[in-house]
C-alpha positions in Angstrom: 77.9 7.3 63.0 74.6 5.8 63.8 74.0 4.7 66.9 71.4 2.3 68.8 71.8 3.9 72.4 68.4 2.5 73.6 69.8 -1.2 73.2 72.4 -0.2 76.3 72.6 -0.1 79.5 73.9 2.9 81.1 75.2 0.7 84.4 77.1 -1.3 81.9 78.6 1.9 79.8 80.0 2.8 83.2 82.5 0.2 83.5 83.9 2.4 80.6 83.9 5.1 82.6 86.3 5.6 85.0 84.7 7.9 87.7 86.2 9.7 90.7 83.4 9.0 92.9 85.2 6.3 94.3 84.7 4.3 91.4 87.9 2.4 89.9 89.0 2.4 85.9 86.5 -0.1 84.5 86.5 -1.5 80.8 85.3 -0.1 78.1 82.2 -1.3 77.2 82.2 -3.4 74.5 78.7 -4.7 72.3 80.1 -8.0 71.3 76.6 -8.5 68.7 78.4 -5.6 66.7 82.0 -5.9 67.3 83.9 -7.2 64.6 87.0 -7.1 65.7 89.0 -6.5 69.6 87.5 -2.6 70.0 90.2 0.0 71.3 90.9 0.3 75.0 90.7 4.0 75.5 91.0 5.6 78.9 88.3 7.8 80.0 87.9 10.2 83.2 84.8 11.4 85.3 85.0 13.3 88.0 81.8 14.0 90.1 81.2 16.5 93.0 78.2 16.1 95.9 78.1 19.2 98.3 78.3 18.9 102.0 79.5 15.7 102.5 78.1 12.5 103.2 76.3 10.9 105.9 79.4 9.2 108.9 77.1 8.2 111.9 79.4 6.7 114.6 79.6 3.0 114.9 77.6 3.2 118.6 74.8 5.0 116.6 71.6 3.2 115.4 71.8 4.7 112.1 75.4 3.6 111.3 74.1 0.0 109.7 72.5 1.0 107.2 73.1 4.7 106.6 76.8 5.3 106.9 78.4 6.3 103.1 81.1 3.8 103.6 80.2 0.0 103.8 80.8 -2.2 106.5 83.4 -4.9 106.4 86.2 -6.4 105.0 88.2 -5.0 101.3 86.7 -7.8 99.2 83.5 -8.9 101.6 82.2 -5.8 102.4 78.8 -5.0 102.5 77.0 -1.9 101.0 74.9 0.5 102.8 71.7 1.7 101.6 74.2 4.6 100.5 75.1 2.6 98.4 73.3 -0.8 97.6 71.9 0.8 94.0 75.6 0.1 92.8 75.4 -3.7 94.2 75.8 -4.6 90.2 79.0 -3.1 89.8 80.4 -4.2 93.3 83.2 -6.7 91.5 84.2 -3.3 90.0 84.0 -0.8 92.8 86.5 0.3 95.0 85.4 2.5 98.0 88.4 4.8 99.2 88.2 6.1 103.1 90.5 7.9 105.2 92.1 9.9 102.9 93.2 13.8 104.1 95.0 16.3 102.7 96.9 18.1 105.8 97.3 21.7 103.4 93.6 22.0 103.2 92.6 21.8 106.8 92.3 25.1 107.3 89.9 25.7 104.4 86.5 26.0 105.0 84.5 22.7 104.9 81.9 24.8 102.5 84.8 25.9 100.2 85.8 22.5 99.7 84.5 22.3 95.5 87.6 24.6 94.6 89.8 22.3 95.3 88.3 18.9 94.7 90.5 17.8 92.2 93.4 20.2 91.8 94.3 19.7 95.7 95.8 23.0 96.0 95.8 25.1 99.1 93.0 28.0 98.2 93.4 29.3 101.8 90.6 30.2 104.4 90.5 34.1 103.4 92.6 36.7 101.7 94.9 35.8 99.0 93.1 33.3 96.5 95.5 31.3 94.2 94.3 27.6 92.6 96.1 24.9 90.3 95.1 22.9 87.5 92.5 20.6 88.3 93.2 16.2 87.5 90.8 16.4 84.2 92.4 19.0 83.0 95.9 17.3 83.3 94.1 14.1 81.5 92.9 16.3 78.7 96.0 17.6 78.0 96.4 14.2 76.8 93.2 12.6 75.7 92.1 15.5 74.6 94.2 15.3 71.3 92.1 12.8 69.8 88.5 14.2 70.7 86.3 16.9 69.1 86.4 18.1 72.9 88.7 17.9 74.8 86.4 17.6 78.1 83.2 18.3 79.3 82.5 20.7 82.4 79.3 20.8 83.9 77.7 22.1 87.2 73.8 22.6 88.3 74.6 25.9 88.7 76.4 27.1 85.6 79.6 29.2 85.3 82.6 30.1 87.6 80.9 30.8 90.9 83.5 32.9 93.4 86.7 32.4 94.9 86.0 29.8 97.9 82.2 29.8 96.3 83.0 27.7 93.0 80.2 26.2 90.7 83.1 24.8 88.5 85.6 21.6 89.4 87.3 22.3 86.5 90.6 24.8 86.1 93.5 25.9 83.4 97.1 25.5 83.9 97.3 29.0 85.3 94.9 28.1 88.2 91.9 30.0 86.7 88.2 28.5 86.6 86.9 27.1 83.7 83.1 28.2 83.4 80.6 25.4 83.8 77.9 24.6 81.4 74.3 23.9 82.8 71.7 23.7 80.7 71.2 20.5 78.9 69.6 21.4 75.5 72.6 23.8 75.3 75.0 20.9 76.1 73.5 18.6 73.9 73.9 21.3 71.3 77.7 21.8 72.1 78.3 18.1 71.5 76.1 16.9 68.6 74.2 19.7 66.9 76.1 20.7 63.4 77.8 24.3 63.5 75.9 26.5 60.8 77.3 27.4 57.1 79.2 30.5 58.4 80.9 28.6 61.0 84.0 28.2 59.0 84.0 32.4 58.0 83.5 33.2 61.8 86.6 30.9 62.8 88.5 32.4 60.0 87.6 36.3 61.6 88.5 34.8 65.2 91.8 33.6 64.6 92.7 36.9 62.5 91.5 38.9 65.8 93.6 36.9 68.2 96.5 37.4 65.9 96.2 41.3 65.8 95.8 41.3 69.5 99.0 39.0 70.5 101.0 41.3 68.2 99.6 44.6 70.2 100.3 42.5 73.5 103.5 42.3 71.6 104.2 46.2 71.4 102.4 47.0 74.5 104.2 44.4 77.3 107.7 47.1 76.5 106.4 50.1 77.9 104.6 48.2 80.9 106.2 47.6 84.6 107.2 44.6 85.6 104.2 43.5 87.7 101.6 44.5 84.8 104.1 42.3 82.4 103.4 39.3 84.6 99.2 40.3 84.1 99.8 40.7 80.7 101.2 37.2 80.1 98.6 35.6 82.1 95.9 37.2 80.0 98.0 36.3 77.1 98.3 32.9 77.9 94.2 32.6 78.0 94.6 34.1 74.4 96.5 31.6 73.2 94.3 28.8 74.9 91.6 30.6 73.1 93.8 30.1 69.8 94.4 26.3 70.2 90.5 25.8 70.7 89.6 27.7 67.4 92.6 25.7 65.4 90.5 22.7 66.7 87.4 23.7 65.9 88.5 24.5 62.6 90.0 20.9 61.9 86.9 18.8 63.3 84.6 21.5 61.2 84.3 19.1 58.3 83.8 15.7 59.9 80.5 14.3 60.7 79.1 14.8 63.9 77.7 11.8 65.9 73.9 10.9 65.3 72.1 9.6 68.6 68.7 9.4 69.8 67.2 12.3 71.3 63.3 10.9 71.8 64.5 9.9 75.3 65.9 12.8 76.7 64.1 15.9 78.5 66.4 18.9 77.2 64.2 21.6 78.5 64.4 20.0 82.2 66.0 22.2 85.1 66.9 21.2 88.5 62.8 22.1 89.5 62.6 18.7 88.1 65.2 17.2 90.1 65.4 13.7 88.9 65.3 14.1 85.5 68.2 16.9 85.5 70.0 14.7 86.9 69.4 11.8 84.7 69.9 13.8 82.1 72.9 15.2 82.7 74.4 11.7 83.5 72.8 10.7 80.0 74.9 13.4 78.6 78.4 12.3 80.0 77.4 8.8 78.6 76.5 10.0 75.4 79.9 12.3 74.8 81.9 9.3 76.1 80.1 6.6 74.1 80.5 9.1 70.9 84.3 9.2 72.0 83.2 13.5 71.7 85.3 14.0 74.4 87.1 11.2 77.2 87.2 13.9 79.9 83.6 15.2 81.5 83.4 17.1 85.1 80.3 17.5 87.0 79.7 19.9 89.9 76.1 18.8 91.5 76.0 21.5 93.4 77.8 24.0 95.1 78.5 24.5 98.9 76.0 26.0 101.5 73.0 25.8 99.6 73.6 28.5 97.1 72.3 28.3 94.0 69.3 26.2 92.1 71.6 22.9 92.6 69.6 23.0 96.3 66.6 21.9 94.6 67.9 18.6 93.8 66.8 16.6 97.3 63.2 17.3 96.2 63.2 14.5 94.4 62.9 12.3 97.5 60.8 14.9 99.1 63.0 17.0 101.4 62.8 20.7 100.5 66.8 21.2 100.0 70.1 19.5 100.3 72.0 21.6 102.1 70.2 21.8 105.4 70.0 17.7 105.7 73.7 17.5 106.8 73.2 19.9 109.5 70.2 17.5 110.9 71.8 14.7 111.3 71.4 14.9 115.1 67.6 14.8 114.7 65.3 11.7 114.6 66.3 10.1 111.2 67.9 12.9 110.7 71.4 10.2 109.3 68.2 8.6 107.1 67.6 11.4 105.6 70.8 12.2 104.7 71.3 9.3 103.5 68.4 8.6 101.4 69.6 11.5 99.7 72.9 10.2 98.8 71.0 7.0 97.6 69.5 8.9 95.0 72.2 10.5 93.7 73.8 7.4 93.2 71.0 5.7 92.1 70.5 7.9 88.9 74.2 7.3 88.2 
């Protein structure tokens, strides 16, 4: 497959989309110049994640005009705020969700709040840490059959994170994190860059490993107590999700990976370059999903309390980091600043 990405428009791909930043399901975009016949409706789900919430002056404040994240106004005439005006195109499109709570999660810290985005499970405020599966996870159960991946999970910061610290939206059936990808080049790689000639021995020599070790599990889970049975099938249970992903990868190995255009895209970029990271990580989602790679991407921007790299990314409208802006609010502009922010974010969308 060859295609002419530079003829599209992002925007436009995104009524394909379906993303969880309050956007609805939109329809899949469709190049009517090359379609020859009605193309294939297929669902698709992103889910996107911005630390430390969002700019909510109060209505008697002089900032809550233009700088509140929710627009002002009725469900059909409402008006964007300079949140959110960048999305003005897709306003016939967008639905804006407010006043939603989940009572369970209350007590959870409000900078442990990305481990439990989108699996809504009650991670606690200390002690005991247990998660769920997260929603893209549940959707790739399902659209996931027909892709070469069955999603896509990304962060700014790359990997698990901690317990209450995560730098990962994305989690199993068991409730564990799945690690994060961050580096574009590497990404890129993952979705479009051919496997090399051994790739099909090394599968072969993985699958005959897993199979020695479920039949030691085997032997081993008699002679173990009860509690270290119940460890034992959890860890067996990430074996066999390890055994489904190499069955995959060994029935995709011989068809043709997608071609696209790479002159546009800064690979090497990290988030000291804040704008283009984050372009290009949003360039990624739309190239998996316009490939159909994968129907199921995840994308952590940052993680809470300004840990991590994923603080650089206000630079890019000249504030030194992200965190600190939502603790400022209460200083002159402090709600613009905030704000402008948030503008960018969705502006590179």
């Amino acid at each position: 497959m060859n295609l002419n990405l530079s003829s599209l428009d992002r925007r436009k791909f995104l009524r394909g989309a379906g993303v969880a930043l309050a956007l609805p399901w939109l329809e899949t975009f469709a190049d009517t110049a090359r379609a020859a016949s009605k193309p294939v409706q297929r669902k698709r789900l992103a889910c996107f994640y911005l630390p430390d919430g969002v700019p909510m002056p109060l209505e008697k404040d002089p900032s809550f005009k233009d700088w509140s994240w929710f627009p002002h106004g009725g469900r059909k005439d409402f008006k964007l705020t300079k949140c959110m005006e960048t999305l003005e195109p897709l306003r016939d499109e967008l639905t804006v969700f407010s006043g939603l709570s989940n009572p369970a999660l209350r007590r959870v810290h409000g900078h442990a709040n990305a481990d439990q985005f989108i699996t809504a499970a009650d991670t606690g405020a200390d002690g005991d840490y247990h998660n769920s599966i997260s929603l893209d996870q549940v959707f790739a159960a399902h659209a996931g059959e027909h892709t070469r991946h069955a999603s896509l999970v990304m962060s700014t910061d790359g990997g698990t994170g901690s317990p209450r610290g995560a730098h990962t939206l994305s989690y199993n059936a068991q409730g564990r994190p799945i690690p994060a990808e961050h580096k574009p080049k590497r990404i890129f790689d993952m979705l479009f860059v051919k496997s090399g000639p051994d790739a099909a021995r090394r599968l072969a020599l993985s699958q005959s490993a897993l199979d020695d070790l479920i039949e030691d599990a085997r032997s081993l889970n008699r002679s173990l107590s009860k509690r270290d049975q119940e460890t034992l099938a959890e860890y067996l249970q990430s074996v066999r999700d390890t055994e489904v992903k190499v069955e995959k990868a060994k029935r995709w190995l011989k068809i043709p990976l997608p071609k696209v255009d790479t002159d546009y895209l800064k690979l090497d970029v990290t988030p000291e370059d804040p704008r283009n990271f984050l372009r290009t990580m949003y360039e990624l989602i739309y190239l998996a999903f316009k490939t159909d790679t994968t129907r199921v991407a995840t994308y952590q921007l940052g993680r809470e309390n300004g840990v991590g790299i994923s603080d650089y990314l206000a630079r890019a409208v000249g504030f030194k980091a992200s965190h600190y802006l939502s603790h400022e609010t209460k200083k002159p502009d402090g709600y613009k600043n905030f704000g402008t922010y948030c503008r960018f974010i969705n502006e590179e969308l």
